[in-house]
C-alpha positions in Angstrom: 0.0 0.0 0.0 1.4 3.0 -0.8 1.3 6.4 1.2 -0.5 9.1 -0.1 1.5 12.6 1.0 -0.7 16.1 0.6 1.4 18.8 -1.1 2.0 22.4 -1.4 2.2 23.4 -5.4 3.2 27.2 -6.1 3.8 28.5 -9.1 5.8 32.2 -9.7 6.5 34.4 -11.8 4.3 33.3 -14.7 4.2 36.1 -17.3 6.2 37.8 -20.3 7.2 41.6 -20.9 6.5 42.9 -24.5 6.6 46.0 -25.9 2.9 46.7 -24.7 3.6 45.6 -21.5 3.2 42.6 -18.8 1.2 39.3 -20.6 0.1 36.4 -19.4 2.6 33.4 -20.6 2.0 29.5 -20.4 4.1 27.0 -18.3 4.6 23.5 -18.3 5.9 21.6 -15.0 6.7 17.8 -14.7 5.7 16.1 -11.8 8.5 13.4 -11.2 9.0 10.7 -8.4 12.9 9.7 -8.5 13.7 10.0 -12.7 10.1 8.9 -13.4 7.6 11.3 -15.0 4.6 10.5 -13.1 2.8 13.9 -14.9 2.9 16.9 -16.9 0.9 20.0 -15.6 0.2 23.3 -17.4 -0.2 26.6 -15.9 -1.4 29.7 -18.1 -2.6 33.4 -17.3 -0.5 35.8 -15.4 0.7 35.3 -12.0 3.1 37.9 -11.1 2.5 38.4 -7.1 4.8 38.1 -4.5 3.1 35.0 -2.6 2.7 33.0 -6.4 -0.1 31.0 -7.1 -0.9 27.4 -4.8 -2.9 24.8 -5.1 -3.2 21.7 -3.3 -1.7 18.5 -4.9 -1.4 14.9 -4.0 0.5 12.0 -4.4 3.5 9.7 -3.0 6.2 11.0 -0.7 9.2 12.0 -2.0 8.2 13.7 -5.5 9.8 17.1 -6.8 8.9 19.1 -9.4 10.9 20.8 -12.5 9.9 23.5 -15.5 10.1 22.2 -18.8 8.7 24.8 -20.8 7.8 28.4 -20.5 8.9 31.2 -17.6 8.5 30.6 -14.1 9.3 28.6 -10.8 7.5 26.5 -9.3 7.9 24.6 -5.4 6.1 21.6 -4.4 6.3 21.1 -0.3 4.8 18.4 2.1 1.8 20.3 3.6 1.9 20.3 7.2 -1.5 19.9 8.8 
């Protein structure tokens, strides 16, 4: 049986500067547990404020989280209850 661990996912810094300004920009994060892919997630619109954007997300203990495409950075942390 595996463990189901409660995380912590916030995204930052999700936009693009043009000549007409700030725009919203699309990102793409992989979920990965050890080497293994274990999912792709896509973030678009603009997120630009200090404290990022977080949502809750689920899934075994030990699993990190990289960009693969588009601007940001994004944290996944155990949520402590």
């Amino acid at each position: 049986m595996q463990i189901i661990q409660r995380y912590m996912m916030t995204i930052h810094d999700v936009f693009t500067i043009t000549d007409v300004g700030i725009c919203g920009a699309e990102t793409e994060i992989r979920v990965l547990d050890g080497a293994a892919e274990v999912e792709r997630v896509k973030f678009s619109g603009k997120c630009q404020s200090e404290g990022g954007y977080s949502r809750s997300y689920h899934g075994t203990h030990g699993l990190t989280v990289v960009v693969v495409k588009g601007p940001g950075r994004v944290v996944l942390e155990p949520f402590a209850a």
